[in-house]
N, C-alpha and C positions, 0 to 999 in steps of 0.2 A: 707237675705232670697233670691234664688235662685229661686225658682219654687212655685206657690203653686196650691191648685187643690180640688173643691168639691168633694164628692160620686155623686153619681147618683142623690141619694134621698135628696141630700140637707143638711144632717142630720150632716157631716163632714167636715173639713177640714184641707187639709194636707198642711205641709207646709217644704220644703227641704231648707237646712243651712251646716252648716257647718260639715261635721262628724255625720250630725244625718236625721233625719225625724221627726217630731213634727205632731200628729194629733189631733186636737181639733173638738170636740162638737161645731159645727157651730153658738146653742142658747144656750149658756152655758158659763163657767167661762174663764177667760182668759187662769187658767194652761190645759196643752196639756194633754189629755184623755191617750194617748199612746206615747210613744216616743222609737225612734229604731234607735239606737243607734253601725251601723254595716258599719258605712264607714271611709273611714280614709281621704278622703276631702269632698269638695264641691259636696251637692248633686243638680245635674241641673236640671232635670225633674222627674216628679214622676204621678201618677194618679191610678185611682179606678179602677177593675173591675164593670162589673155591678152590680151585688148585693149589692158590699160592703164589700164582705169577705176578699179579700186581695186587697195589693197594688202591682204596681211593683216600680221602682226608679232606677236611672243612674246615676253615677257620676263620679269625674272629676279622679277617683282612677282606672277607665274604667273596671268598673265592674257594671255589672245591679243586681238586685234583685226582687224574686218573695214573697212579705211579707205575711204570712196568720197572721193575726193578730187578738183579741176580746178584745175589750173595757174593762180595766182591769185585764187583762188574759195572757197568754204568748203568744209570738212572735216564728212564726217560719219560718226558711229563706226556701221557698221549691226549687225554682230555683235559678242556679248560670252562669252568662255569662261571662265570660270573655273578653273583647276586647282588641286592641292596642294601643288604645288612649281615651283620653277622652269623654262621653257622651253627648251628648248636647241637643237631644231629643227623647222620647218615644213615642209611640201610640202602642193602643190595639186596635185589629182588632174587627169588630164585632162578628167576630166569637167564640172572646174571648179567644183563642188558640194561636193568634199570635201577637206575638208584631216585632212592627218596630223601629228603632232605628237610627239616626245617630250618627258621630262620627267626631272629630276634626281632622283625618284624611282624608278626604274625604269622607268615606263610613256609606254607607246603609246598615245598618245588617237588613234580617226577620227570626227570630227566634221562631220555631216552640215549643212551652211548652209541649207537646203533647210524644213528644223523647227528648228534648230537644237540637234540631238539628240548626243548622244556615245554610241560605245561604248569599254572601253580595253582592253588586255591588258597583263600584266607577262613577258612573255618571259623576264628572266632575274632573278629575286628576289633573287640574293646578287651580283650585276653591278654595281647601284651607277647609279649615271644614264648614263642613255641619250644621247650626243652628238652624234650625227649619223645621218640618213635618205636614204637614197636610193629614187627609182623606175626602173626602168627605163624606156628608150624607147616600147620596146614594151606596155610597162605590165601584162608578166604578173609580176614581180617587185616585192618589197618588203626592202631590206636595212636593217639598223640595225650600229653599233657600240657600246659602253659603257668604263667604267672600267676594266673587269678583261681589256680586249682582246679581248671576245668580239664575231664579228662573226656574226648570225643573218640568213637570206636566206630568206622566204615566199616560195609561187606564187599569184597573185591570178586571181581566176576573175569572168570578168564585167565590166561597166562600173563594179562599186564595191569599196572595198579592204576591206569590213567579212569577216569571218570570213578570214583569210590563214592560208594550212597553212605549219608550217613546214617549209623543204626542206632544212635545212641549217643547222650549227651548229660554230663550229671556233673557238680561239684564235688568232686571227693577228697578237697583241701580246702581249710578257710583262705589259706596263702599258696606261696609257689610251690608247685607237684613240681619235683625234678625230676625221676623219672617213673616209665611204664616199660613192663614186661609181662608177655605172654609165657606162661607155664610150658614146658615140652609135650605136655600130652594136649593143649590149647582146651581145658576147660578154667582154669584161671588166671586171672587177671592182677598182678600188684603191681598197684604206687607209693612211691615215698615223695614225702615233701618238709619243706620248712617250719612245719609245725610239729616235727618229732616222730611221727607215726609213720608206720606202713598201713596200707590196704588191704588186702585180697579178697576180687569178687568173682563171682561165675561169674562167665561171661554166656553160659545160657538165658540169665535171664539179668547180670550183671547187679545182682545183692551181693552186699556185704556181707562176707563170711566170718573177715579177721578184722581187726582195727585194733593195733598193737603200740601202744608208745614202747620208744627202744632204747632210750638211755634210761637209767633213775629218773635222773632230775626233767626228763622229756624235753626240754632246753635246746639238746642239738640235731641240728637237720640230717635228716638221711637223706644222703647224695645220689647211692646207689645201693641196685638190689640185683639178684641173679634166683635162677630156680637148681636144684639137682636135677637128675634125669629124669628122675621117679615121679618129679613135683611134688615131694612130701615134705623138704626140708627149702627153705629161700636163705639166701645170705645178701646180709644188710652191709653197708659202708657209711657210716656217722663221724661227724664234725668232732667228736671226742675221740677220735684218732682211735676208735673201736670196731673192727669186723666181727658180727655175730650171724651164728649159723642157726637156726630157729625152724624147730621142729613143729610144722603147722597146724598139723593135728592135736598136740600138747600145749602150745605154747611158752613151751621151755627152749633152754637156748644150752644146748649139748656141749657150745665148742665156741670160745670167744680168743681173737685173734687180739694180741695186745701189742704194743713196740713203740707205735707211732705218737710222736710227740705233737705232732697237729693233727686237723683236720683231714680224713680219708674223704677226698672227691670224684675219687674214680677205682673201678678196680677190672681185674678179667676173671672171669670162673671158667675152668672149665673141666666139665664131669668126665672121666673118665670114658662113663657105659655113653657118653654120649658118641662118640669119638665113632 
């Protein structure tokens, strides 16, 4: 499993693999409610629309997909993107029209559904692929991380993400950041990457608040991170097959999720009070 990703409402969950997209009934049986079955490798990011009517999905075959899918019912591909390289992450704008994209080539695709038009930019040419996106809440931000640890954070002007200034540009891994995420209240900022640690900075003036290594031995990569509603508490996903919930203001870790015999590269959080 590559990616996986609630609906809105809770009610779903999707989950990207190899060749396919698997989405289950969140309170329901283990087989997958729908399965779509329209890539020829790895699919890396995927997530809901609002409603829930369709998905989109990226994968490593560097083709995106817009799913209109019903629970039991037929599948249909409405949009088709083409890239040059592999996918590595998606977001849907609020607007619901635009999805953003990076790619293992450096670039930023935003791809308008609307014409079904793109523009890209390559932000950091010698960075190396782009591997994770975030938006802010508030949706005047656009943050990215890459290979070489670089984490760059746009100001977005308007209802669409096309033309983004950058605001900001800093190393905050010696190695690969895999991902970033925006806090729910969008005053902070965490990344995790291949060097064991998490991040968290304002993003008013973008300092380091937290710099946390997360296993014992600091050894294994964190993959993924998520915030609670509150942003007082973040939950980490580590190559030691360990999820930790880590109280930020303490630095103590309340709640460690154990089970998994390998590596956690992907996970979905989703808070309750956010719902």
């Amino acid at each position: 499993v590559n990616a996986l990703a609630f609906s809105r409402d809770g009610l779903y969950l999707a989950a990207g693999g190899y060749g396919r997209v698997r989405v289950y009934d969140a309170h329901g049986a283990a087989t997958p409610a729908v399965v779509v079955s329209e890539f020829t490798k790895n699919v890396n990011t995927l997530g809901f629309n609002d409603t829930g009517s369709w998905m989109f999905a990226g994968s490593e075959d560097r083709v995106a997909k817009i799913i209109d899918w019903r629970e039991g019912g037929n599948l249909w591909i409405t949009r088709v993107y083409q890239t040059s390289s592999s996918i590595n992450s998606m977001l849907l704008h609020r607007n619901q029209h635009e999805i953003i994209m990076s790619t293992s080539n450096g670039e930023i695709i935003f791809w308008d559904l609307r014409n079904n038009a793109a523009n890209s930019i390559f932000p950091d040419p010698e960075g190396g692929p782009i591997h994770s996106l975030s938006i802010d809440p508030d949706v005047t931000s656009l943050a990215s991380v890459n290979s070489s640890g670089q984490l760059i954070v746009w100001s977005l002007n308007g209802n669409s993400v096309w033309k983004p200034l950058e605001r900001h540009r800093c190393r905050v891994h010696p190695t690969y950041a895999l991902k970033v995420q925006f806090s729910p209240d969008s005053t902070l900022l965490a990344t995790c990457g291949a060097d064991g640690k998490f991040k968290i900075l304002k993003t008013a003036d973008f300092s380091v608040v937290t710099c946390q290594k997360v296993s014992p031995s600091g050894l294994h990569w964190v993959w993924d991170c998520a915030f609670s509603a509150d942003s007082r508490f973040l939950l980490t996903a580590t190559s030691d097959g360990t999820a930790r919930l880590w109280n930020l203001e303490t630095g103590e870790v309340p709640v460690e999720y154990k089970g998994h015999q390998r590596a956690i590269t992907c996970m979905a959080f989703r808070d309750q009070s956010l719902s």
